[in-house]
PDB file of N, H, CA, C and O in Angstrom:
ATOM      1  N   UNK A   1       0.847  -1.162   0.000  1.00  0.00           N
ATOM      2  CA  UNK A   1       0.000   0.000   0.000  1.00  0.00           C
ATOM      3  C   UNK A   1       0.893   1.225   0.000  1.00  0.00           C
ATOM      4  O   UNK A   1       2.000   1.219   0.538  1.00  0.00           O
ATOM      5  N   UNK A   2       0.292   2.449  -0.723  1.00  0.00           N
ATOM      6  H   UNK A   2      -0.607   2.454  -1.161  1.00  0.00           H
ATOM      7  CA  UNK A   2       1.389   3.186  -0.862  1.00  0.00           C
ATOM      8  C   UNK A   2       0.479   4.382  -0.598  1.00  0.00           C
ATOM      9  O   UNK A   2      -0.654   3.948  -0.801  1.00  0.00           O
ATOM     10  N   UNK A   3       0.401   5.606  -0.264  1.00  0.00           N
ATOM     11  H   UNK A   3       1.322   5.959  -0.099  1.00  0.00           H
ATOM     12  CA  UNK A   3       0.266   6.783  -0.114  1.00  0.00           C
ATOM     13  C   UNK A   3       0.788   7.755  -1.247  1.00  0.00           C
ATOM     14  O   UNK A   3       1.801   7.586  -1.926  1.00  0.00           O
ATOM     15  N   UNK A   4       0.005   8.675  -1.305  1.00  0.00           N
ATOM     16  H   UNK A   4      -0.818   8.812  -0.754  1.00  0.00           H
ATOM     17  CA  UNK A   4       0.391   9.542  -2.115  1.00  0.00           C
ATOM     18  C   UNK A   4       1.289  10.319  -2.551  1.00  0.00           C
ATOM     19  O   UNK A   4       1.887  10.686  -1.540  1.00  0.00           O
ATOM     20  N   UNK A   5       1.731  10.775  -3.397  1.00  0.00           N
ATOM     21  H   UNK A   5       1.245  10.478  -4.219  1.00  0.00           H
ATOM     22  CA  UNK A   5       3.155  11.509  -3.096  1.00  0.00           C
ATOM     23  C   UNK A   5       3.341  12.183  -1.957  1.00  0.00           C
ATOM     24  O   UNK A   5       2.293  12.570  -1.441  1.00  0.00           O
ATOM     25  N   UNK A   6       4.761  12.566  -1.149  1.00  0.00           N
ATOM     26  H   UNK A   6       5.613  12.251  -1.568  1.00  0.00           H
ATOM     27  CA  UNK A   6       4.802  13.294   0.006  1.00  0.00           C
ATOM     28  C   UNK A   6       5.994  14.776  -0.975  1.00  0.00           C
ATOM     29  O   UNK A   6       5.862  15.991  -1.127  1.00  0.00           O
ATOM     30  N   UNK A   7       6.585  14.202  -1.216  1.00  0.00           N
ATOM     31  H   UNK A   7       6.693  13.216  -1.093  1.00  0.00           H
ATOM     32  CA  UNK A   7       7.499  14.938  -1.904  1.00  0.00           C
ATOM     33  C   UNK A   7       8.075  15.407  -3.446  1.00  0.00           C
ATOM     34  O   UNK A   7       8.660  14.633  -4.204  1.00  0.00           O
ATOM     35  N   UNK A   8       7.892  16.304  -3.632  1.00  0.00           N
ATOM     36  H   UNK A   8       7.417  16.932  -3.017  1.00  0.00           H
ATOM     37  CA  UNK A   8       7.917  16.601  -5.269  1.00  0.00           C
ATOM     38  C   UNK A   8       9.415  16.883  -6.039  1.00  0.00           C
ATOM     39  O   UNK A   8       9.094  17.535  -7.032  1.00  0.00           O
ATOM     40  N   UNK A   9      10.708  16.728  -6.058  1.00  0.00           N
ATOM     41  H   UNK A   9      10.969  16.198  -5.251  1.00  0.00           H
ATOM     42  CA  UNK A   9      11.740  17.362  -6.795  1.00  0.00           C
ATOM     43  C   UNK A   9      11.842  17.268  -8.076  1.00  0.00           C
ATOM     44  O   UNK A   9      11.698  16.311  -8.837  1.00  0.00           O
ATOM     45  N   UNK A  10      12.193  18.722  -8.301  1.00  0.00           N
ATOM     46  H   UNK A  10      12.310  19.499  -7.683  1.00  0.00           H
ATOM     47  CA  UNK A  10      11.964  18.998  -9.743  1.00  0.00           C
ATOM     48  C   UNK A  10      13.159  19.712 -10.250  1.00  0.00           C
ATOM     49  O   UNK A  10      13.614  20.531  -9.452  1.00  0.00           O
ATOM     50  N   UNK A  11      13.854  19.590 -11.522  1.00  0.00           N
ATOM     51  H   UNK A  11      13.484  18.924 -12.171  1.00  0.00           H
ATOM     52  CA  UNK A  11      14.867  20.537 -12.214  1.00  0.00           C
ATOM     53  C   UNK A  11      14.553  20.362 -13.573  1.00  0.00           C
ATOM     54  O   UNK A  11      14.135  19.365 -14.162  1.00  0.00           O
ATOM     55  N   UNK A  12      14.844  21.578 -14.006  1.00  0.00           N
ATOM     56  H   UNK A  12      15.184  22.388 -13.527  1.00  0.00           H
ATOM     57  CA  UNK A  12      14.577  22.103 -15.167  1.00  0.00           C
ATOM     58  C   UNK A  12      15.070  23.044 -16.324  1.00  0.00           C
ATOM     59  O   UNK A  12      16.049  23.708 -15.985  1.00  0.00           O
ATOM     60  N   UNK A  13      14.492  23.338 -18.024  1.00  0.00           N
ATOM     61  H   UNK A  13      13.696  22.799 -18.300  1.00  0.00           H
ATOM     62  CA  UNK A  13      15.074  24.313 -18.089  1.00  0.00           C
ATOM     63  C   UNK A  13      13.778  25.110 -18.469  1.00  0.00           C
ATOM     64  O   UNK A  13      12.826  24.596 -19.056  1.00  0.00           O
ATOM     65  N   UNK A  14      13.840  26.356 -18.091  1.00  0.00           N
ATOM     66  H   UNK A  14      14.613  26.774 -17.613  1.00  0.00           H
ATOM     67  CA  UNK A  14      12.466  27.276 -18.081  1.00  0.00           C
ATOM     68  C   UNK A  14      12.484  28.439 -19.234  1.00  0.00           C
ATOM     69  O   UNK A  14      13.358  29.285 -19.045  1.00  0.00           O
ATOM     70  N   UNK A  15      11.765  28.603 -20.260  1.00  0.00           N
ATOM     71  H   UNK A  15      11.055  27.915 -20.413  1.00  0.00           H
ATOM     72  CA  UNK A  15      12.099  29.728 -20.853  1.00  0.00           C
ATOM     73  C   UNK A  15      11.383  31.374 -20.164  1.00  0.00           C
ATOM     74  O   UNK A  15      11.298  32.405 -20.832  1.00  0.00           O
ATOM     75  N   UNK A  16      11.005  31.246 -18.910  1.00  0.00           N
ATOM     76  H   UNK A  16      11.074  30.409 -18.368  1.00  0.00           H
ATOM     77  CA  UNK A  16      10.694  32.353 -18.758  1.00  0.00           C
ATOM     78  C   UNK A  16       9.211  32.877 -18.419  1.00  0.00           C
ATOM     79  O   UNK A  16       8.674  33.581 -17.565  1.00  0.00           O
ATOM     80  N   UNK A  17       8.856  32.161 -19.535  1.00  0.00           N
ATOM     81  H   UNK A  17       9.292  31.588 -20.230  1.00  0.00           H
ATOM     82  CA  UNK A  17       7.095  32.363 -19.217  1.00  0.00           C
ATOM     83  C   UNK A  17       6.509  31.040 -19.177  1.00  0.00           C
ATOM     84  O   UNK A  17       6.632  30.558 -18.051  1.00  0.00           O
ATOM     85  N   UNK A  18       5.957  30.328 -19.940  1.00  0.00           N
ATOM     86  H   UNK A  18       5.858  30.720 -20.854  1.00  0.00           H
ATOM     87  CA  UNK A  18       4.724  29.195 -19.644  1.00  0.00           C
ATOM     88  C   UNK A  18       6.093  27.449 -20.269  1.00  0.00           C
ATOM     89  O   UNK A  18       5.643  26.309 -20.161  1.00  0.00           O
ATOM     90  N   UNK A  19       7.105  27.604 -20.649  1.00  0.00           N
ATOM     91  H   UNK A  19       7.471  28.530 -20.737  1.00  0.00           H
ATOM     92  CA  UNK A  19       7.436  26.022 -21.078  1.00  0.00           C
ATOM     93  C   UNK A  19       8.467  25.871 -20.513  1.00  0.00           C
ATOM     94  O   UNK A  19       9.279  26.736 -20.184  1.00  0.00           O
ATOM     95  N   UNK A  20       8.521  24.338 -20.304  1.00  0.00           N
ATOM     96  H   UNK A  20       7.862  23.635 -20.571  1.00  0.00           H
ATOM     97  CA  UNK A  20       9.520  23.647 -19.728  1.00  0.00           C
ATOM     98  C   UNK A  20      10.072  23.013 -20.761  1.00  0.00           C
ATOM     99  O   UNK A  20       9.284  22.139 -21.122  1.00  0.00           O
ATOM    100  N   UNK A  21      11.100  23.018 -21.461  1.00  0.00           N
ATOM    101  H   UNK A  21      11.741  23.728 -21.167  1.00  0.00           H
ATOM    102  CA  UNK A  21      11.600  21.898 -22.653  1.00  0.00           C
ATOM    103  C   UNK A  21      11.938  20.877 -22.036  1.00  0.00           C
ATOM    104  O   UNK A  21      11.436  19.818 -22.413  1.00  0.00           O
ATOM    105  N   UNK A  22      12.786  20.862 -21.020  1.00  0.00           N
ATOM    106  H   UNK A  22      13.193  21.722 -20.713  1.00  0.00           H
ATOM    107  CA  UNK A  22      13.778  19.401 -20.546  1.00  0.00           C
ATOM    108  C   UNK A  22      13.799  19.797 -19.571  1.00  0.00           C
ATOM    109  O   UNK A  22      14.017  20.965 -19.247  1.00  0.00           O
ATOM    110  N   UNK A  23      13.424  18.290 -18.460  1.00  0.00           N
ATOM    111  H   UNK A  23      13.247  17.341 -18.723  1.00  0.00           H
ATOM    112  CA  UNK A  23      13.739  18.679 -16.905  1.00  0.00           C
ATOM    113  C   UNK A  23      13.689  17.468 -16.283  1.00  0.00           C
ATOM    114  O   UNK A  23      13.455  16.602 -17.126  1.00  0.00           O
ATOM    115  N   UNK A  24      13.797  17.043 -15.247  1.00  0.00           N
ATOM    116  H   UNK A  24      13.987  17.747 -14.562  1.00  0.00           H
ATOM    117  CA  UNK A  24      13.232  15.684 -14.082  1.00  0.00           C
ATOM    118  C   UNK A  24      12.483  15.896 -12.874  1.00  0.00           C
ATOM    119  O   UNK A  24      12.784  16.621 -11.926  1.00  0.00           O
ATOM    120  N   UNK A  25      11.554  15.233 -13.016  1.00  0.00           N
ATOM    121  H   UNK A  25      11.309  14.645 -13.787  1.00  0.00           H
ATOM    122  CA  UNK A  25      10.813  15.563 -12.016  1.00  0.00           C
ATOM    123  C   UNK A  25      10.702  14.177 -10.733  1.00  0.00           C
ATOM    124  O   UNK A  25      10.061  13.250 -11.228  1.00  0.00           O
ATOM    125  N   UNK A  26      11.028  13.951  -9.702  1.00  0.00           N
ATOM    126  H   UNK A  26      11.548  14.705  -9.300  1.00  0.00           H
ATOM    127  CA  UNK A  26      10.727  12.718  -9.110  1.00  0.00           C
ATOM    128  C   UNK A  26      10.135  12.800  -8.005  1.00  0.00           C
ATOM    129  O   UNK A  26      10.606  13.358  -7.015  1.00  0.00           O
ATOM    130  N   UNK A  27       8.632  12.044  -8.093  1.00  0.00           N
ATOM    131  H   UNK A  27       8.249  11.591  -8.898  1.00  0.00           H
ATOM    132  CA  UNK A  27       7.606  12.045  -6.916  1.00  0.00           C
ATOM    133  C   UNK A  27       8.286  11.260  -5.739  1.00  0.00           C
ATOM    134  O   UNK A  27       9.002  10.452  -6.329  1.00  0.00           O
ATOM    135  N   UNK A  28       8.454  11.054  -4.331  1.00  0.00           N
ATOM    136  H   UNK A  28       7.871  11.711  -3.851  1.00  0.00           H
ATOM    137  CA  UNK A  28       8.687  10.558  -3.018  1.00  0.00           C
ATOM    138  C   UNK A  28       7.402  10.016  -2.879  1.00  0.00           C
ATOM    139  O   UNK A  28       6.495  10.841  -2.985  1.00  0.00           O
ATOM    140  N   UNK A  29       7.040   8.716  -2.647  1.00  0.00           N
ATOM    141  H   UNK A  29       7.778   8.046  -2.561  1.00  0.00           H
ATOM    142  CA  UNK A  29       5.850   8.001  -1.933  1.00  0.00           C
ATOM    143  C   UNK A  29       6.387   7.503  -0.451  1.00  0.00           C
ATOM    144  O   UNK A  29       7.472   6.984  -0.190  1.00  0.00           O
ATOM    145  N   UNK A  30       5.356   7.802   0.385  1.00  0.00           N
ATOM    146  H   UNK A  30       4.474   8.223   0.172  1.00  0.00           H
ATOM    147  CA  UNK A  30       5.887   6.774   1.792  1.00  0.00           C
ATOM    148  C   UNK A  30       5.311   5.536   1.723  1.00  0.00           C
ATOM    149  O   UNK A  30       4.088   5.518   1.862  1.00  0.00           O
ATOM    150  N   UNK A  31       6.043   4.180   1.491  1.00  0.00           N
ATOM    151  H   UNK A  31       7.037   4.194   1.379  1.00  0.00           H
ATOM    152  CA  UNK A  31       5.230   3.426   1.794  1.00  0.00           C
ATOM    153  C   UNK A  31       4.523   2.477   3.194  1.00  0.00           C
ATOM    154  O   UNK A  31       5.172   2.170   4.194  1.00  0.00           O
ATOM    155  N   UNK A  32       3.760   2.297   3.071  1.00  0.00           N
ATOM    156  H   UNK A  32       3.233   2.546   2.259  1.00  0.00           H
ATOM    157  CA  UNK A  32       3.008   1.183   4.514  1.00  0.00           C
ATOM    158  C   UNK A  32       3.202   0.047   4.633  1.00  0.00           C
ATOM    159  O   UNK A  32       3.525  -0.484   5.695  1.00  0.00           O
ATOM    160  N   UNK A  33       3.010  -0.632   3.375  1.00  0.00           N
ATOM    161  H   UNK A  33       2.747  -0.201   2.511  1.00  0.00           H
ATOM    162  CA  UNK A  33       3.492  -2.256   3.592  1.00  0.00           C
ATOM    163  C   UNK A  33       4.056  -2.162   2.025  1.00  0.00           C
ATOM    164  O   UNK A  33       3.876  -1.343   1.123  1.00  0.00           O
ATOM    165  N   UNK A  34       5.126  -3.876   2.180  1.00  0.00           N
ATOM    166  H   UNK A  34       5.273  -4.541   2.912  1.00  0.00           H
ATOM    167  CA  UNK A  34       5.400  -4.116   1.054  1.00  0.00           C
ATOM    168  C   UNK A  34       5.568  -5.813   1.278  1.00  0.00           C
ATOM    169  O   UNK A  34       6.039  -6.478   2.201  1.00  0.00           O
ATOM    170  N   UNK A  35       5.047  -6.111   0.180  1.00  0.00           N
ATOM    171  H   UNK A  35       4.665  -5.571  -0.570  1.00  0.00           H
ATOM    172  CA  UNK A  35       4.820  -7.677   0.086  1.00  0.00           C
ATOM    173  C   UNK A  35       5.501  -7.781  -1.283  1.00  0.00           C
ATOM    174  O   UNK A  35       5.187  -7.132  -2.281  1.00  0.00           O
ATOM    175  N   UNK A  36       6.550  -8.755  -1.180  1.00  0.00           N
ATOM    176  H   UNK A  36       6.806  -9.282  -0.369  1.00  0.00           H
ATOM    177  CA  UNK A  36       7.137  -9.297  -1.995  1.00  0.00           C
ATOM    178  C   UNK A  36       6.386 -10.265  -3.096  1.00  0.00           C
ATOM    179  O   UNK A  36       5.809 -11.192  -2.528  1.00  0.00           O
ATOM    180  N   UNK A  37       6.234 -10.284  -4.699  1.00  0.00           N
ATOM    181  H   UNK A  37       6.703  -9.532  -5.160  1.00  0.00           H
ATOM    182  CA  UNK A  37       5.219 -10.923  -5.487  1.00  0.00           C
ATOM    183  C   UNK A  37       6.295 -12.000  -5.940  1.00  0.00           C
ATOM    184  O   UNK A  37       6.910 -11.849  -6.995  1.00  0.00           O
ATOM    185  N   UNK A  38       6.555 -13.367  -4.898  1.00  0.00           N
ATOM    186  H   UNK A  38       6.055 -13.490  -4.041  1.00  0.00           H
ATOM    187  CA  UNK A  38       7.278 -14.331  -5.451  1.00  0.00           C
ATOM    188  C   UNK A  38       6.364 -15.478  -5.721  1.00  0.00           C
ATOM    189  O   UNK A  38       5.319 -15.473  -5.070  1.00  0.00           O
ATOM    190  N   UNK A  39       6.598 -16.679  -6.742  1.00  0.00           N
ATOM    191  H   UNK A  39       7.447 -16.683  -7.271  1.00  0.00           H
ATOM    192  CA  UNK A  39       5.466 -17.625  -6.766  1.00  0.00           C
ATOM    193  C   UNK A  39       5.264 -18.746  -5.553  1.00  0.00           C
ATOM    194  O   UNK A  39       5.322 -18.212  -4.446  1.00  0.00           O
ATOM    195  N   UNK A  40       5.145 -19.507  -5.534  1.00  0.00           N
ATOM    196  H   UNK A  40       5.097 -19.941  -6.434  1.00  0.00           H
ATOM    197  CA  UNK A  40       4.355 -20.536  -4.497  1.00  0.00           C
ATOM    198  C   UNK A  40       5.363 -21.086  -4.603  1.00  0.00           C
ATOM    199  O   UNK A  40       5.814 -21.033  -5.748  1.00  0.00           O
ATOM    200  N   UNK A  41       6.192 -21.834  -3.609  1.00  0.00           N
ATOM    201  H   UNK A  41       5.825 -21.877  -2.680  1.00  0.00           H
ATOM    202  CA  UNK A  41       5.632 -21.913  -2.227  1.00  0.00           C
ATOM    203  C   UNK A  41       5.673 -21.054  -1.334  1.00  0.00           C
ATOM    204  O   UNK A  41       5.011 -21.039  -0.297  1.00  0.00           O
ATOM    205  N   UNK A  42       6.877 -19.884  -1.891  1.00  0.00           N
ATOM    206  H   UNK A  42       7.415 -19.896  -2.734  1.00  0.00           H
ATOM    207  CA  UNK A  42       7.197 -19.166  -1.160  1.00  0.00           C
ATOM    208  C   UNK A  42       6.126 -17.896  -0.636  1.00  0.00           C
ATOM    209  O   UNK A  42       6.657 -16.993   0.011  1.00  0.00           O
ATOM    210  N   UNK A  43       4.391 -17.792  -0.942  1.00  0.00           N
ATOM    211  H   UNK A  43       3.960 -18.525  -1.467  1.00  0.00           H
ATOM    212  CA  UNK A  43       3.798 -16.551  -0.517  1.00  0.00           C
ATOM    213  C   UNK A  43       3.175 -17.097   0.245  1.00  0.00           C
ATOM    214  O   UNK A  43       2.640 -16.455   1.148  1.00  0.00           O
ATOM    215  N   UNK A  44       2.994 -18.788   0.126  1.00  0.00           N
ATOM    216  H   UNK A  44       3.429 -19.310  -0.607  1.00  0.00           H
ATOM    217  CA  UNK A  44       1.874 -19.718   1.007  1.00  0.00           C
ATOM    218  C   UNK A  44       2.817 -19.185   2.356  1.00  0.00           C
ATOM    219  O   UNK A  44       2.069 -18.919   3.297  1.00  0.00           O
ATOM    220  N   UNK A  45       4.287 -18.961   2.683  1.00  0.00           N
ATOM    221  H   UNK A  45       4.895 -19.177   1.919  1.00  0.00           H
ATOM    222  CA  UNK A  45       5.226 -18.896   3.823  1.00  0.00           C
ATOM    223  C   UNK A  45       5.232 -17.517   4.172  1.00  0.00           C
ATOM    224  O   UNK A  45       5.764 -17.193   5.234  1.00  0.00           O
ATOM    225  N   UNK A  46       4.494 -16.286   3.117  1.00  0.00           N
ATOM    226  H   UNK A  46       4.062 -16.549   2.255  1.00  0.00           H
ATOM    227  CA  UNK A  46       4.858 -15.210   3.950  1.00  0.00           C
ATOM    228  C   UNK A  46       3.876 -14.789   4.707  1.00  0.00           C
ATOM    229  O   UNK A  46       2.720 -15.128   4.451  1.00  0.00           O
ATOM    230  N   UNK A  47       4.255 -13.774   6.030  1.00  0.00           N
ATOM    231  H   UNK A  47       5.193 -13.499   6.238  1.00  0.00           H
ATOM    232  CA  UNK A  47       2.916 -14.054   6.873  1.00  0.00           C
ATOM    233  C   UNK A  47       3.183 -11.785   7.033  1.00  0.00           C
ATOM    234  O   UNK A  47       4.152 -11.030   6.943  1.00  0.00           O
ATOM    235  N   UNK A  48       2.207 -11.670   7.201  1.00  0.00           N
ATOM    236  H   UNK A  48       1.420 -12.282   7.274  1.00  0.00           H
ATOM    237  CA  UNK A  48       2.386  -9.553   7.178  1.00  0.00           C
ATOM    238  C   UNK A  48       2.018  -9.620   8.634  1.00  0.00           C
ATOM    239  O   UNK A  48       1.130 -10.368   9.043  1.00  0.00           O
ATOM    240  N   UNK A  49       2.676  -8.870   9.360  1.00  0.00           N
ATOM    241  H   UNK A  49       3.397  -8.262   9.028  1.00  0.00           H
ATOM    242  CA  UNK A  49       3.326  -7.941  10.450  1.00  0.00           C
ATOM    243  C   UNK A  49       2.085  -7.673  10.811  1.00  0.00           C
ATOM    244  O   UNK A  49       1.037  -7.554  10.175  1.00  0.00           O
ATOM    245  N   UNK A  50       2.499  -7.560  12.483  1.00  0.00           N
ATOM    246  H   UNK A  50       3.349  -7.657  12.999  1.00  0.00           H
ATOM    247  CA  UNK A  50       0.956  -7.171  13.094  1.00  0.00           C
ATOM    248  C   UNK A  50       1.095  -5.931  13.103  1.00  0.00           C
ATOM    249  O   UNK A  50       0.029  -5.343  12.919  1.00  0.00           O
ATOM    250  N   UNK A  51       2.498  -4.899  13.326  1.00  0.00           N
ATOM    251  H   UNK A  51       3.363  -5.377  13.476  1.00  0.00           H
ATOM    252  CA  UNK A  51       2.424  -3.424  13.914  1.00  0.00           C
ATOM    253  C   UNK A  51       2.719  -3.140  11.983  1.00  0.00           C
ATOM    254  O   UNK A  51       3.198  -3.830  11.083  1.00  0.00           O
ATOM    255  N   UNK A  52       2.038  -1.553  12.088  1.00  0.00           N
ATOM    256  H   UNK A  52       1.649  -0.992  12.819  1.00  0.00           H
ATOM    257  CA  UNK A  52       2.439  -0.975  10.880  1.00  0.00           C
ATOM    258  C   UNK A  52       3.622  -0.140  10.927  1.00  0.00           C
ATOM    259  O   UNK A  52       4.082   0.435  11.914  1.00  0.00           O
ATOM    260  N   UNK A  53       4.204  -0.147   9.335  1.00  0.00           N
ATOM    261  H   UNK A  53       3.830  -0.614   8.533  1.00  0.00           H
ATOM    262  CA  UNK A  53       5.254   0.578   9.759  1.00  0.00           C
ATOM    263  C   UNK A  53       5.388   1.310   8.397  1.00  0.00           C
ATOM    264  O   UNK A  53       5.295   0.695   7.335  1.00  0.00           O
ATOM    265  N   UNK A  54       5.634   2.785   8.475  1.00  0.00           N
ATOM    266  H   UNK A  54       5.709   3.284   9.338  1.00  0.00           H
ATOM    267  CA  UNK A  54       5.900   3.539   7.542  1.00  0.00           C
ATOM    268  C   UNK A  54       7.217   4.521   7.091  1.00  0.00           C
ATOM    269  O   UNK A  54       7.528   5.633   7.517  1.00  0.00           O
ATOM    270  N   UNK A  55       7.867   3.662   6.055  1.00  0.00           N
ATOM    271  H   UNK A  55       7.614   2.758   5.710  1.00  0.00           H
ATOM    272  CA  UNK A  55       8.802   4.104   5.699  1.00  0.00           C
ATOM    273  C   UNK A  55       8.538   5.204   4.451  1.00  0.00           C
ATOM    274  O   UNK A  55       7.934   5.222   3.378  1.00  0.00           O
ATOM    275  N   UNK A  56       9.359   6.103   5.253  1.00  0.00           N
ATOM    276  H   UNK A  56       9.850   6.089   6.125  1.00  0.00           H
ATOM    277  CA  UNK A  56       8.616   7.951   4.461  1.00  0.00           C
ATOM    278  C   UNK A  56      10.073   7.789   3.155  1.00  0.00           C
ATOM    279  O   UNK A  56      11.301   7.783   3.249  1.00  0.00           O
ATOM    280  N   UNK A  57       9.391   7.713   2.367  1.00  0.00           N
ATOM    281  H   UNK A  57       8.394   7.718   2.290  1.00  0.00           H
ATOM    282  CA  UNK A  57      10.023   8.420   0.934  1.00  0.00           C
ATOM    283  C   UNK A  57      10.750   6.403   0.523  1.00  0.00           C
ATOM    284  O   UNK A  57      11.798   6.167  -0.079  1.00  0.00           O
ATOM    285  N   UNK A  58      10.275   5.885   0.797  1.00  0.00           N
ATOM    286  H   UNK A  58       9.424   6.076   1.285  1.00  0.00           H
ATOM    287  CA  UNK A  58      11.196   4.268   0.162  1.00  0.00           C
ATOM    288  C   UNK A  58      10.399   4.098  -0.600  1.00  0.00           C
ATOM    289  O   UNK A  58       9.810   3.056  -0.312  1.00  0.00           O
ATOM    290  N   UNK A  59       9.939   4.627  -1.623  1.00  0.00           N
ATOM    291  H   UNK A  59      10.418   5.473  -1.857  1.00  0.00           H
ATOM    292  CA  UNK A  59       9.839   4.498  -2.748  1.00  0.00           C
ATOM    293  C   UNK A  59       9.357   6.242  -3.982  1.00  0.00           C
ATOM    294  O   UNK A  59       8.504   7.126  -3.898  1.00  0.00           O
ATOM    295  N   UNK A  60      10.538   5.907  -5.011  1.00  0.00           N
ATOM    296  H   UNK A  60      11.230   5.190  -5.079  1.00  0.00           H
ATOM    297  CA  UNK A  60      10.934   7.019  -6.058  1.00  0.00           C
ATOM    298  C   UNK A  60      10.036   6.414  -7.509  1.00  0.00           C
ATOM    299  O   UNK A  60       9.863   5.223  -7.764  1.00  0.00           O
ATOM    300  N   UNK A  61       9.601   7.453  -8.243  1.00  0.00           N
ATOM    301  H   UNK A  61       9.741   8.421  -8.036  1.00  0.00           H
ATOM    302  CA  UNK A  61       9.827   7.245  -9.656  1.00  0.00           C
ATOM    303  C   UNK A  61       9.894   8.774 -10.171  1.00  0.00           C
ATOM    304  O   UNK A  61       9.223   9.753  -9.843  1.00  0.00           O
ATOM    305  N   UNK A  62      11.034   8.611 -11.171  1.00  0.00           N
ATOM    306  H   UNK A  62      11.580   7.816 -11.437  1.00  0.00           H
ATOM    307  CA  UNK A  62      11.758   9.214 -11.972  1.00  0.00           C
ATOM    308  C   UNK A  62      11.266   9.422 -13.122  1.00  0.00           C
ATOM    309  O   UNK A  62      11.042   8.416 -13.794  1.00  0.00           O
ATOM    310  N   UNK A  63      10.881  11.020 -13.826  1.00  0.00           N
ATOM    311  H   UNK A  63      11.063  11.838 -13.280  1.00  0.00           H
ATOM    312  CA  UNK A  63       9.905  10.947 -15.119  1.00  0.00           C
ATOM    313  C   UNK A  63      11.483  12.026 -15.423  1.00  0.00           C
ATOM    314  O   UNK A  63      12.175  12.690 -14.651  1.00  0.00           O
ATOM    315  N   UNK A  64      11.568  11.741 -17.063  1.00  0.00           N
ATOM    316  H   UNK A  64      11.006  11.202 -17.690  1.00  0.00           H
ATOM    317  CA  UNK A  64      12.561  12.729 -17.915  1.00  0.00           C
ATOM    318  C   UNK A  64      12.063  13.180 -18.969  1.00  0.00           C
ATOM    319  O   UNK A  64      11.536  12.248 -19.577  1.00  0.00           O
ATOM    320  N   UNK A  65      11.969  14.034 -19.444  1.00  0.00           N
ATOM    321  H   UNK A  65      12.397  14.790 -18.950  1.00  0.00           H
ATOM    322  CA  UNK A  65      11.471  14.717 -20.667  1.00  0.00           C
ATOM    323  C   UNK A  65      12.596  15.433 -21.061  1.00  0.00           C
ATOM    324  O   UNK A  65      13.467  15.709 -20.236  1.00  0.00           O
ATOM    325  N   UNK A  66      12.733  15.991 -23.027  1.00  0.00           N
ATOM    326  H   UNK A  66      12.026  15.767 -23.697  1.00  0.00           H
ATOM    327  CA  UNK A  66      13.214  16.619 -23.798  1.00  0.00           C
ATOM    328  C   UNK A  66      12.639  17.194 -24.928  1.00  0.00           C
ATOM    329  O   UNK A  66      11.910  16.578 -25.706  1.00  0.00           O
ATOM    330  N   UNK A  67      12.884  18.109 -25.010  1.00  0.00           N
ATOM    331  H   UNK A  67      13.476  18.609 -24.378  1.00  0.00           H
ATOM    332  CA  UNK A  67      12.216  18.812 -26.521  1.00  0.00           C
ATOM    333  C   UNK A  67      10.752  18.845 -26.459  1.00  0.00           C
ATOM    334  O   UNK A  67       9.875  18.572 -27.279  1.00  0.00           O
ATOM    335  N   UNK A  68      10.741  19.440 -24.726  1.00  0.00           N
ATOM    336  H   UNK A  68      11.453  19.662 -24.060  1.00  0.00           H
ATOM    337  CA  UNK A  68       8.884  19.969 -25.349  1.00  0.00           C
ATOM    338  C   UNK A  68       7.788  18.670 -24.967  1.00  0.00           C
ATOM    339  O   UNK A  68       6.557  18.657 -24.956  1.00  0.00           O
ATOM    340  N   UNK A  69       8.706  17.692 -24.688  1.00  0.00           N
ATOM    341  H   UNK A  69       9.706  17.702 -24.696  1.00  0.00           H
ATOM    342  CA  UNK A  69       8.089  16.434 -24.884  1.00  0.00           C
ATOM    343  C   UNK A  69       7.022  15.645 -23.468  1.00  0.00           C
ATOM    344  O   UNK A  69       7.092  16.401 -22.499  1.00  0.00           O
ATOM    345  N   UNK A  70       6.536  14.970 -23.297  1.00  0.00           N
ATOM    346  H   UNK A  70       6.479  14.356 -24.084  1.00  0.00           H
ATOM    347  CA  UNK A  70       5.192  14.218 -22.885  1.00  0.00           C
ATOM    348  C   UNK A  70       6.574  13.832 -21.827  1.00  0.00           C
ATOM    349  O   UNK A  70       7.640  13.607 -22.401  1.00  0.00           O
ATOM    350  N   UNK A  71       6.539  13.768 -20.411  1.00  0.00           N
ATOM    351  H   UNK A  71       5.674  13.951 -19.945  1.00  0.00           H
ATOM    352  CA  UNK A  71       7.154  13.431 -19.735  1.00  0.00           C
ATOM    353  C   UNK A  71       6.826  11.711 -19.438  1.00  0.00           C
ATOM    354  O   UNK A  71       5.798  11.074 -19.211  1.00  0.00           O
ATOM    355  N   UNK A  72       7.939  11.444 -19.541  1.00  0.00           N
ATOM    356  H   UNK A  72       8.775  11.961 -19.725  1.00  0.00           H
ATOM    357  CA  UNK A  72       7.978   9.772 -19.189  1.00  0.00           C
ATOM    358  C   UNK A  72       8.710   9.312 -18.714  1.00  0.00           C
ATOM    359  O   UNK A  72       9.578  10.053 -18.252  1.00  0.00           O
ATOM    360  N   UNK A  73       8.875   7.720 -18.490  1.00  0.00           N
ATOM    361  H   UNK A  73       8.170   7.118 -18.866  1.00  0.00           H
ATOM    362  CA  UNK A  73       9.368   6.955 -17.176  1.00  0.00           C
ATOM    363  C   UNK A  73      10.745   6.900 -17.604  1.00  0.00           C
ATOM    364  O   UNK A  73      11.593   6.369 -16.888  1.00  0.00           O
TER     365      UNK A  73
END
């Protein structure tokens, strides 16, 4: 389970008024749980934690754009 972004970093290059040509932007999620997706036998063996625990920002994704372009992974 993951929560919403907490943290936004962003760099760029700006012309001034309304465009960004090229930049990176990478969202921070905190996550709550994480369950490993391995096949059988090994998920029949995993068992999830009674206390919760939230690790703030362990998990990143990284978007890059150039030339004006549709930002992607």
């Amino acid at each position: 389970m993951v929560r919403p972004p907490r943290k936004l970093a962003f760099t760029g290059d700006y012309d001034g008024a309304s465009l960004m040509s090229a930049g990176t932007a990478v969202f921070f999620f905190d996550v709550l749980l994480a369950q490993p997706s391995l096949p059988d036998p090994y998920v029949a063996n995993w068992s999830l934690p009674d206390s919760r625990f939230t690790g703030g920002a362990a998990l990143s994704i990284t978007m890059r754009w150039a030339n004006a372009q549709t930002p992607g992974f």
